[in-house]
PDB file of N, CA, C and O in Angstrom:
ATOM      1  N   UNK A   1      38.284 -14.125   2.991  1.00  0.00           N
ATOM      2  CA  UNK A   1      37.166 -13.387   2.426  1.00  0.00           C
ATOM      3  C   UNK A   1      36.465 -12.607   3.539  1.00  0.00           C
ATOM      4  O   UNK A   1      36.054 -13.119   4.580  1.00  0.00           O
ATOM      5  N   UNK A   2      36.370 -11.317   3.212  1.00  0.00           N
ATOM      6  CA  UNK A   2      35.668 -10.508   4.178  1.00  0.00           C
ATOM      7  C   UNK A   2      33.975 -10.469   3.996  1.00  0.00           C
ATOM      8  O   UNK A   2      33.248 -10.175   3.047  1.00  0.00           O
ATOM      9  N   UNK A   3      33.704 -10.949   5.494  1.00  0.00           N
ATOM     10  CA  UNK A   3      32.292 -10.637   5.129  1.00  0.00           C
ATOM     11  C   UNK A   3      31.711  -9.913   5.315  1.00  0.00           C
ATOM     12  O   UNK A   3      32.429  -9.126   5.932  1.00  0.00           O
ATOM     13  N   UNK A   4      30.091  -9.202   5.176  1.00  0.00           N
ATOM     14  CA  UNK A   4      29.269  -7.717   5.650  1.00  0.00           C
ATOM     15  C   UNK A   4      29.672  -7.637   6.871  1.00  0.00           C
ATOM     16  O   UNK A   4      30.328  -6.677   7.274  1.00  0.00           O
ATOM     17  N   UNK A   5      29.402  -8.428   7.455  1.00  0.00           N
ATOM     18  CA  UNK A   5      29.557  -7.740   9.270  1.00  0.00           C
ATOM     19  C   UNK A   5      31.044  -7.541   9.586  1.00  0.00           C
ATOM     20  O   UNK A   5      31.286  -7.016  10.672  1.00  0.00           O
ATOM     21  N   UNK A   6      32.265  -7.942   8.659  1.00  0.00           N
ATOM     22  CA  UNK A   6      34.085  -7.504   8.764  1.00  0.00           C
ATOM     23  C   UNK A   6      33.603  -6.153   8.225  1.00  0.00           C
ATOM     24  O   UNK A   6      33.841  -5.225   8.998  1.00  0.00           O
ATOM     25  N   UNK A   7      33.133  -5.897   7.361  1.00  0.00           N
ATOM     26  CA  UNK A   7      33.593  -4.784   6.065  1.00  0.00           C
ATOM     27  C   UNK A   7      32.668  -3.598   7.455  1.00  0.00           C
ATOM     28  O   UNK A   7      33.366  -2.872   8.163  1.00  0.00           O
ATOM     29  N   UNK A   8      31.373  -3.614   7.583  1.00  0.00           N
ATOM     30  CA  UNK A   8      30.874  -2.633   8.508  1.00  0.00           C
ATOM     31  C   UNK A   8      31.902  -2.510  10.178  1.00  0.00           C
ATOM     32  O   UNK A   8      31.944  -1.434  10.774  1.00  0.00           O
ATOM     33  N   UNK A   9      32.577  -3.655  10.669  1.00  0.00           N
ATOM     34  CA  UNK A   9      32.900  -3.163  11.999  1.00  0.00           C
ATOM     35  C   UNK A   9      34.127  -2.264  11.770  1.00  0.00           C
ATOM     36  O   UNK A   9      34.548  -1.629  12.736  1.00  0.00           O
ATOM     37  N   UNK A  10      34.892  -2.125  10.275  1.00  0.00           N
ATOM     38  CA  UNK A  10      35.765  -1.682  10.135  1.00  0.00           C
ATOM     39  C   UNK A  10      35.479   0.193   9.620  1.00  0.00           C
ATOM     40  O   UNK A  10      36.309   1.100   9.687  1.00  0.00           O
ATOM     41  N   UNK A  11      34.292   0.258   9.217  1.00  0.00           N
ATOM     42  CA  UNK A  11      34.163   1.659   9.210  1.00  0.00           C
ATOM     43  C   UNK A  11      33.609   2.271  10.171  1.00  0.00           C
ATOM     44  O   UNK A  11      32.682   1.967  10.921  1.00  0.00           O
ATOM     45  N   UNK A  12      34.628   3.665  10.027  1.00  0.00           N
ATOM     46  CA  UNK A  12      34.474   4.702  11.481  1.00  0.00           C
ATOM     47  C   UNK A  12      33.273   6.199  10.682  1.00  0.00           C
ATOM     48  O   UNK A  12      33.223   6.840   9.632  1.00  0.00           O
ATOM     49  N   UNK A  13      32.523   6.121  11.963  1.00  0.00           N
ATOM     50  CA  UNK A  13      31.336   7.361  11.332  1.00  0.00           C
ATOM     51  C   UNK A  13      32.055   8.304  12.024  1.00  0.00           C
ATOM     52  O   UNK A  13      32.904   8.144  12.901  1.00  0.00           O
ATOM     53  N   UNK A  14      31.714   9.082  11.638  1.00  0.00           N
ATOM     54  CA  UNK A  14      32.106  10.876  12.464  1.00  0.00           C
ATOM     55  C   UNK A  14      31.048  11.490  13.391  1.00  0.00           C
ATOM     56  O   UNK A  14      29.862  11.686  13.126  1.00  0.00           O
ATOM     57  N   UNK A  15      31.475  11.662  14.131  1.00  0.00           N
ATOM     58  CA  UNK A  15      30.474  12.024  15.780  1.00  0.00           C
ATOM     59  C   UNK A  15      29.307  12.759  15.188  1.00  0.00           C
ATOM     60  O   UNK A  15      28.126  12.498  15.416  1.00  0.00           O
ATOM     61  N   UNK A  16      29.850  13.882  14.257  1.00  0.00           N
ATOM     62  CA  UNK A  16      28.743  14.389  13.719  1.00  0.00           C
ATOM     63  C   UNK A  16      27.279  13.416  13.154  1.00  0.00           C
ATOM     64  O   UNK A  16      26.156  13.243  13.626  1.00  0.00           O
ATOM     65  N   UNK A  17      27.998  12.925  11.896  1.00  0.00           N
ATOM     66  CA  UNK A  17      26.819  12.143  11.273  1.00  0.00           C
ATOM     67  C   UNK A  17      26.311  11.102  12.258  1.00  0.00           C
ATOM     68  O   UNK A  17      25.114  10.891  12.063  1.00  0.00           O
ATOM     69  N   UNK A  18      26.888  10.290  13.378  1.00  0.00           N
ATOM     70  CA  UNK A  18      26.338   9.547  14.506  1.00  0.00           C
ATOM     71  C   UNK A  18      25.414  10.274  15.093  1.00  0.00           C
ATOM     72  O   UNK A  18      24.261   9.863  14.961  1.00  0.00           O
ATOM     73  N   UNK A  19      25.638  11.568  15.912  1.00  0.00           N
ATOM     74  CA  UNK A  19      24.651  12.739  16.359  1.00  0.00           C
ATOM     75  C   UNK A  19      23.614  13.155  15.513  1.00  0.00           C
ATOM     76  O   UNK A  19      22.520  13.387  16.028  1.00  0.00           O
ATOM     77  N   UNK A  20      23.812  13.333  13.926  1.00  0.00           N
ATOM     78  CA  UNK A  20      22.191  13.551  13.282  1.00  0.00           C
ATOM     79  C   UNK A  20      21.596  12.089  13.335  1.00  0.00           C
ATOM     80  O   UNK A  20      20.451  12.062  13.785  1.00  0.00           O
ATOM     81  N   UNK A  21      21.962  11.249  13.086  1.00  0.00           N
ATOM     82  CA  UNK A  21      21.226   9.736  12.620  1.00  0.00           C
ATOM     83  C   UNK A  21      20.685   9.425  14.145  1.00  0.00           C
ATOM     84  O   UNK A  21      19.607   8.833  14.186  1.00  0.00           O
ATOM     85  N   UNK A  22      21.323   9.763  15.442  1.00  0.00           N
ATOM     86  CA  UNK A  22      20.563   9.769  16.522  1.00  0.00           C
ATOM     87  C   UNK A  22      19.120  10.806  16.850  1.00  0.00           C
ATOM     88  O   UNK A  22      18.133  10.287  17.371  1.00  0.00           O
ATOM     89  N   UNK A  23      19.127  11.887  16.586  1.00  0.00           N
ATOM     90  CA  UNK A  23      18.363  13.173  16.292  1.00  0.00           C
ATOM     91  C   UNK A  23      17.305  12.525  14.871  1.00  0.00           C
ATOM     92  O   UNK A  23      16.094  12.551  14.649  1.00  0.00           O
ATOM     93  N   UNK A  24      18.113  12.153  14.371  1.00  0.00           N
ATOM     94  CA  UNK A  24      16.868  11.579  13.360  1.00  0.00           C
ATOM     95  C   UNK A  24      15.580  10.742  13.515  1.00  0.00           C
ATOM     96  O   UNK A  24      14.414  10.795  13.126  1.00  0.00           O
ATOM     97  N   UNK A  25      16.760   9.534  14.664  1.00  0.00           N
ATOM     98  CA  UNK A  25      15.862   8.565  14.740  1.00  0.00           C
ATOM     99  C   UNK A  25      14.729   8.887  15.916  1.00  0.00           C
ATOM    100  O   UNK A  25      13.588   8.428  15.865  1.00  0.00           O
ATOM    101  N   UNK A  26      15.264   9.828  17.084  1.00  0.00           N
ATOM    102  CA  UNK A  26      14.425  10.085  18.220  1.00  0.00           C
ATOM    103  C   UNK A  26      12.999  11.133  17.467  1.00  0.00           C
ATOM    104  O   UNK A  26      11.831  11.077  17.850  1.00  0.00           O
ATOM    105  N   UNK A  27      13.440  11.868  16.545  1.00  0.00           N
ATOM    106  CA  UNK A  27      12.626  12.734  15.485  1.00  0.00           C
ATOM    107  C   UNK A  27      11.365  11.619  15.412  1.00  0.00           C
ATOM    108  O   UNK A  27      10.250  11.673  15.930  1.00  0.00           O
ATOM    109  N   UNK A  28      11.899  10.728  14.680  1.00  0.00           N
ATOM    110  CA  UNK A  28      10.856   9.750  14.086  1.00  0.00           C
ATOM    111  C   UNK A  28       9.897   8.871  14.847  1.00  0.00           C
ATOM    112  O   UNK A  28       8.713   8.839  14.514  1.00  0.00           O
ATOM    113  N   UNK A  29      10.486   7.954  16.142  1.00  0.00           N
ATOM    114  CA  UNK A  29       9.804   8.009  16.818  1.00  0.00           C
ATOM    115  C   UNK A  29       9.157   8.644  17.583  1.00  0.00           C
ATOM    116  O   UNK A  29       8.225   7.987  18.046  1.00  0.00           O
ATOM    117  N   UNK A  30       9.240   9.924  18.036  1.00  0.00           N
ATOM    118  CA  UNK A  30       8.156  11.500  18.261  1.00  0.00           C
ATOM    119  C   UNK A  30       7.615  11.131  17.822  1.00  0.00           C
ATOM    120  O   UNK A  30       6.842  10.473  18.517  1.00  0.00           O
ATOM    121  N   UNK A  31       7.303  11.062  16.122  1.00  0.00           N
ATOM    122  CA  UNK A  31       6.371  11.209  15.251  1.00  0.00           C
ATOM    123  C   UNK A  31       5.733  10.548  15.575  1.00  0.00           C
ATOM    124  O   UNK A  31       4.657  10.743  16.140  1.00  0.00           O
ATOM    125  N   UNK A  32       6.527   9.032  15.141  1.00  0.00           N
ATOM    126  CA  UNK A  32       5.246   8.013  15.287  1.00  0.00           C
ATOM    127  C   UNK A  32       4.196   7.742  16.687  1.00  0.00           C
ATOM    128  O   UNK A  32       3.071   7.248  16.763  1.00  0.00           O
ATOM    129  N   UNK A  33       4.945   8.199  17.522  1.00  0.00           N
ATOM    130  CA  UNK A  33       3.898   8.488  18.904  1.00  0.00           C
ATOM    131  C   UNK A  33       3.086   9.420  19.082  1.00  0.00           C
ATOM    132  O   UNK A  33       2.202   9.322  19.933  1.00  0.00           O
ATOM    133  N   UNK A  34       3.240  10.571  18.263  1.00  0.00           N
ATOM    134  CA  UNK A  34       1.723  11.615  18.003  1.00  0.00           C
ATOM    135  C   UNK A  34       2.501  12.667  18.839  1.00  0.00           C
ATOM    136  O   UNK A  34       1.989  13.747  19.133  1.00  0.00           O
ATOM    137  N   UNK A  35       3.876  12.280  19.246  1.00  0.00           N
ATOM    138  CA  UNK A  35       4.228  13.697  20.427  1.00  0.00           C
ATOM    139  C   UNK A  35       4.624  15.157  19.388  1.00  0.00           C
ATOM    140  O   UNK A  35       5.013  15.401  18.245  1.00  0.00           O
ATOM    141  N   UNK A  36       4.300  15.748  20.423  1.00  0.00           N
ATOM    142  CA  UNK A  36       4.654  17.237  19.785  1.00  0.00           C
ATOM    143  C   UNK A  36       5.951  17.856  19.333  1.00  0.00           C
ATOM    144  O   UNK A  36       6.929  17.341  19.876  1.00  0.00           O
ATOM    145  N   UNK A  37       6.083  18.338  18.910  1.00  0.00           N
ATOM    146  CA  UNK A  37       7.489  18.692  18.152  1.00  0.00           C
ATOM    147  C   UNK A  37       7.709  20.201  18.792  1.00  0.00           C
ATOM    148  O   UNK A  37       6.682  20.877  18.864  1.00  0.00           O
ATOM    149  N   UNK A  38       8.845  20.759  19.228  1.00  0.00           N
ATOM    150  CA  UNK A  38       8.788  22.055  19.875  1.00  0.00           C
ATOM    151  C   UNK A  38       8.808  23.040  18.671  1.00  0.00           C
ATOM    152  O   UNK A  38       7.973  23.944  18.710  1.00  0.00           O
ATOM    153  N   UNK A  39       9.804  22.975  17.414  1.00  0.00           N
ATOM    154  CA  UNK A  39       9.698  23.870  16.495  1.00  0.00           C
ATOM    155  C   UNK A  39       8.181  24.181  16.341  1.00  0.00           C
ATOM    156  O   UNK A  39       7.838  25.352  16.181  1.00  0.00           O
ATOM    157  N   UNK A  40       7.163  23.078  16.387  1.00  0.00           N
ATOM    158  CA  UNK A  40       5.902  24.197  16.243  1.00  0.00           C
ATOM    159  C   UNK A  40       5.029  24.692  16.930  1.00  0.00           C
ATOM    160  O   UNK A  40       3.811  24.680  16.751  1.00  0.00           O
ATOM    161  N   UNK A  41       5.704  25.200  17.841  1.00  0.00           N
ATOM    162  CA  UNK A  41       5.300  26.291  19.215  1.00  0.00           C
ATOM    163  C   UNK A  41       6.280  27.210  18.918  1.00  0.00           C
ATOM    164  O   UNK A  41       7.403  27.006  18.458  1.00  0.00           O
ATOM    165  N   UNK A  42       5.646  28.430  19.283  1.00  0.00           N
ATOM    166  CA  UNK A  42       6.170  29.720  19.287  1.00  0.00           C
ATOM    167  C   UNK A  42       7.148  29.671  20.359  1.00  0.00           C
ATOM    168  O   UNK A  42       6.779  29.131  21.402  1.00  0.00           O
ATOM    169  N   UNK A  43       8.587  30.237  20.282  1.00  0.00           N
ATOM    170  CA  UNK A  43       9.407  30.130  21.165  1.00  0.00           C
ATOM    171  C   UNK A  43       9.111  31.358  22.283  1.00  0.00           C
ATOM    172  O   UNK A  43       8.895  32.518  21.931  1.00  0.00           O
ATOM    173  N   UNK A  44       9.133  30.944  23.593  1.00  0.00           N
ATOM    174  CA  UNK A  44       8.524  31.659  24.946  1.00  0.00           C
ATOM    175  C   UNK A  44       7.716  31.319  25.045  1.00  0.00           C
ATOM    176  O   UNK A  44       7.054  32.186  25.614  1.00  0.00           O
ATOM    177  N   UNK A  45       6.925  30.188  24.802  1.00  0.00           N
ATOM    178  CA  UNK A  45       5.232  30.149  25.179  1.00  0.00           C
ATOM    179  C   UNK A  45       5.557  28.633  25.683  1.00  0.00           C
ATOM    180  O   UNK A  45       6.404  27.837  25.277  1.00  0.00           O
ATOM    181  N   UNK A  46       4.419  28.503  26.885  1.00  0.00           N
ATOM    182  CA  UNK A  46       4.890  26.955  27.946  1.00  0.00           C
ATOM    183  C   UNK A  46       4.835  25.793  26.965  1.00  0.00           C
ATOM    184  O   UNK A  46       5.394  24.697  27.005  1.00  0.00           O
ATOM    185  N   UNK A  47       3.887  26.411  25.941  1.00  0.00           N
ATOM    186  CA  UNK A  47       3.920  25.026  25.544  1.00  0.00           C
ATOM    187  C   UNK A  47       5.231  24.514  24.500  1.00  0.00           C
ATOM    188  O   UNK A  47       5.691  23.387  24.312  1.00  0.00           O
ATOM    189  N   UNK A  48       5.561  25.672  23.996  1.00  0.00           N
ATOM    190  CA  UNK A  48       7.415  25.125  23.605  1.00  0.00           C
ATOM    191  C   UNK A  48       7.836  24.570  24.509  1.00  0.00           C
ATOM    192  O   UNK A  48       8.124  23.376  24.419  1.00  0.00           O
ATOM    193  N   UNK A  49       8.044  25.457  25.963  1.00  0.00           N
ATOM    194  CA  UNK A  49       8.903  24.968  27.037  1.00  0.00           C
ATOM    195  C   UNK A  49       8.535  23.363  27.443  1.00  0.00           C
ATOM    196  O   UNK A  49       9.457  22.608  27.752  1.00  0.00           O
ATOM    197  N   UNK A  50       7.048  22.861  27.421  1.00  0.00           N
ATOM    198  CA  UNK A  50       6.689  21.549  28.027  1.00  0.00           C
ATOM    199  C   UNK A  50       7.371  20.713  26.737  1.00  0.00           C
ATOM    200  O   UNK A  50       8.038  19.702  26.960  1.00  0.00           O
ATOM    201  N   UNK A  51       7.116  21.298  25.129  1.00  0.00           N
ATOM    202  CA  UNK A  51       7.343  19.759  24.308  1.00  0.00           C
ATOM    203  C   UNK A  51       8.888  19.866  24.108  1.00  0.00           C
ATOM    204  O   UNK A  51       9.420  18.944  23.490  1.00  0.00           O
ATOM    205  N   UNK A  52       9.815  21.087  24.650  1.00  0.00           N
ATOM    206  CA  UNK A  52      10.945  20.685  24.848  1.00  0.00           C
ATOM    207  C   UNK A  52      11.809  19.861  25.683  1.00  0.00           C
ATOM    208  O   UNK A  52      12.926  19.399  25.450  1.00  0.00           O
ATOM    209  N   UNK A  53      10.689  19.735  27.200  1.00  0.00           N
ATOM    210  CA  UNK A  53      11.314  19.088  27.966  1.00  0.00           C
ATOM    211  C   UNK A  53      10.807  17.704  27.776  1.00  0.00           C
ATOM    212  O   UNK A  53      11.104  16.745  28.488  1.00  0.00           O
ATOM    213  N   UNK A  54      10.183  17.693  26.967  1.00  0.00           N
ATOM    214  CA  UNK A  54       9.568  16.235  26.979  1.00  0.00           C
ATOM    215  C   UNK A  54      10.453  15.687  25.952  1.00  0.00           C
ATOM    216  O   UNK A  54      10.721  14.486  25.905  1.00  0.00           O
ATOM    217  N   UNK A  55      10.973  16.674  25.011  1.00  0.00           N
ATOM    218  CA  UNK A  55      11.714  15.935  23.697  1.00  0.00           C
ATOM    219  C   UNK A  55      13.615  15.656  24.756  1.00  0.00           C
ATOM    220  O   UNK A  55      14.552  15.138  24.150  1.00  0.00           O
ATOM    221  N   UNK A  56      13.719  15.956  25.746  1.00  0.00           N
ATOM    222  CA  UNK A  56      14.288  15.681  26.585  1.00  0.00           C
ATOM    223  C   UNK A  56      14.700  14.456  27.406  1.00  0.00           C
ATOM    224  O   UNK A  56      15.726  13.791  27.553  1.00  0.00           O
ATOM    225  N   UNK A  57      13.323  14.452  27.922  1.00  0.00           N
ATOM    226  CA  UNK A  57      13.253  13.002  28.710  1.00  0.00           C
ATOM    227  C   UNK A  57      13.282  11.703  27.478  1.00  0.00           C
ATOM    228  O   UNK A  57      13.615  10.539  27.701  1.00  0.00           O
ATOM    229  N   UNK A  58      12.958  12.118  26.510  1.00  0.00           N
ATOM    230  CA  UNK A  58      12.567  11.265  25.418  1.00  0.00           C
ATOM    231  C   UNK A  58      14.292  10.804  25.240  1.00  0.00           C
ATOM    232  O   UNK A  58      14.816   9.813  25.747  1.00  0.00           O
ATOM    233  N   UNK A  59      14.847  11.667  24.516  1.00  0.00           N
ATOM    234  CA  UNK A  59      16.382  11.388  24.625  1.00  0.00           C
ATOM    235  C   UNK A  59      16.896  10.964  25.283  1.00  0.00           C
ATOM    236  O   UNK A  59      17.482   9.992  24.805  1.00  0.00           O
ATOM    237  N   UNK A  60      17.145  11.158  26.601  1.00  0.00           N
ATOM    238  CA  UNK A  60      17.034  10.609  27.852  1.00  0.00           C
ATOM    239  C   UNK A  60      17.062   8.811  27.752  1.00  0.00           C
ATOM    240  O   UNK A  60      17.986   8.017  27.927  1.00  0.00           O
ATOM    241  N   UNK A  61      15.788   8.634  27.433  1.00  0.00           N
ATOM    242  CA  UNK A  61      14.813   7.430  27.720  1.00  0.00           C
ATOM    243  C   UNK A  61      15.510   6.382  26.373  1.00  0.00           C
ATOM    244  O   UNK A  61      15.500   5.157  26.252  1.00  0.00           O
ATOM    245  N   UNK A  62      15.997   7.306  25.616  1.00  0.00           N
ATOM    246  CA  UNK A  62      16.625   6.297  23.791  1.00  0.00           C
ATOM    247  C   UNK A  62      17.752   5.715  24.201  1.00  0.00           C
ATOM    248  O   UNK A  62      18.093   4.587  23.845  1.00  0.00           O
ATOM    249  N   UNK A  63      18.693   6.792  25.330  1.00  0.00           N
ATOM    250  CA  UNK A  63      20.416   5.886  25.652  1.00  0.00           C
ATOM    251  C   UNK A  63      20.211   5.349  27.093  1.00  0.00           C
ATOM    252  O   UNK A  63      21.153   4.975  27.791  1.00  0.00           O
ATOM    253  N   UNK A  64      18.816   5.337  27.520  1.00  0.00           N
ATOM    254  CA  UNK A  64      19.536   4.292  28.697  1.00  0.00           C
ATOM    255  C   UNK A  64      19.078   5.152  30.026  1.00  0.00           C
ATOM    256  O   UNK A  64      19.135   4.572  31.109  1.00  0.00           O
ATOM    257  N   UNK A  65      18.648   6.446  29.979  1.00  0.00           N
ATOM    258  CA  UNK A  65      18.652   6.944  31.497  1.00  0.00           C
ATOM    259  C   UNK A  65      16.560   7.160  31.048  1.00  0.00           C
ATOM    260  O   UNK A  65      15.745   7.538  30.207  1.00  0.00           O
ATOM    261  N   UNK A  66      16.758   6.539  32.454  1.00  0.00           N
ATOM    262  CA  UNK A  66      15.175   7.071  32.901  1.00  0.00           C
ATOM    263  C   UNK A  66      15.067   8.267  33.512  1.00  0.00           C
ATOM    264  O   UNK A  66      15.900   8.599  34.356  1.00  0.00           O
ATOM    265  N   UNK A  67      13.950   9.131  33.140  1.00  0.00           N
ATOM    266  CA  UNK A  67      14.147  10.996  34.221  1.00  0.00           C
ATOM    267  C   UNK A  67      13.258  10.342  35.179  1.00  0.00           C
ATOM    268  O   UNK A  67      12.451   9.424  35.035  1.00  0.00           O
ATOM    269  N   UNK A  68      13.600  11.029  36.179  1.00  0.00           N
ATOM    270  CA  UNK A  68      12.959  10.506  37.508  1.00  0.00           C
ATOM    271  C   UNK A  68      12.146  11.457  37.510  1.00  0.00           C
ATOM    272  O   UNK A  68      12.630  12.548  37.208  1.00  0.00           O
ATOM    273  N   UNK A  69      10.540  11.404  37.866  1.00  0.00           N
ATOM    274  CA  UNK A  69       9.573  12.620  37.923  1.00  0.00           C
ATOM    275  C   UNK A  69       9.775  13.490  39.447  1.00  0.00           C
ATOM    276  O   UNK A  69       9.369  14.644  39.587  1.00  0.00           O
ATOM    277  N   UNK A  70      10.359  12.837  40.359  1.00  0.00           N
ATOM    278  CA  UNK A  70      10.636  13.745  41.697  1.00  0.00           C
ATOM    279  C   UNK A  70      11.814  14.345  41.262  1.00  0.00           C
ATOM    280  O   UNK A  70      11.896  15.384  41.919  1.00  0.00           O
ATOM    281  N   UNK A  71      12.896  14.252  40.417  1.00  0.00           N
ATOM    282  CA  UNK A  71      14.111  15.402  40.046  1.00  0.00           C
ATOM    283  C   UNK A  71      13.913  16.185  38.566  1.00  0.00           C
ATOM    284  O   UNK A  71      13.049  16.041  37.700  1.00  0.00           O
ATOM    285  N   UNK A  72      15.053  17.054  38.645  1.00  0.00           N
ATOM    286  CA  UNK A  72      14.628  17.331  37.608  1.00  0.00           C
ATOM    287  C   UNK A  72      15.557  16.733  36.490  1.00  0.00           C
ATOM    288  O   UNK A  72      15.981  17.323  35.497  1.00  0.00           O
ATOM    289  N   UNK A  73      15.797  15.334  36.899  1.00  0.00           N
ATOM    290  CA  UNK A  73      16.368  15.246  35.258  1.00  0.00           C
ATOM    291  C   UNK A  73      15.231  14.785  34.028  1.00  0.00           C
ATOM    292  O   UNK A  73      15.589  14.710  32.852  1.00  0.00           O
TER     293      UNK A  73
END
């Protein structure tokens, strides 16, 4: 008899839908931390450029790498 945790290790997701459900989830926690979202900044203006790099480090910070503030990752 197969159980939930046989039946799930046996299905394969597609990189794609893995890549939105990751994008989703970093989305959501943004939210819930009050951070800014870059879509609503006008694109060319710093402050797109700052909540993009921040939605950056954020990603960053979800798989495992810390950005170091003396480089630029």
């Amino acid at each position: 008899m197969n159980n939930r945790r046989d039946r799930f290790a046996e299905e394969i997701f597609s990189p794609e839908l893995e890549a939105f459900a990751f994008c989703a989830m970093v989305d959501a926690v943004r939210k819930a931390q009050g951070r800014d979202d870059p879509a609503a900044f006008e694109a060319g203006t710093p402050q797109r450029a700052q909540a993009e790099i921040e939605l950056i480090r954020d990603t960053l910070r979800m798989i495992g790498i810390e950005p170091d503030e003396n480089q630029r990752t």
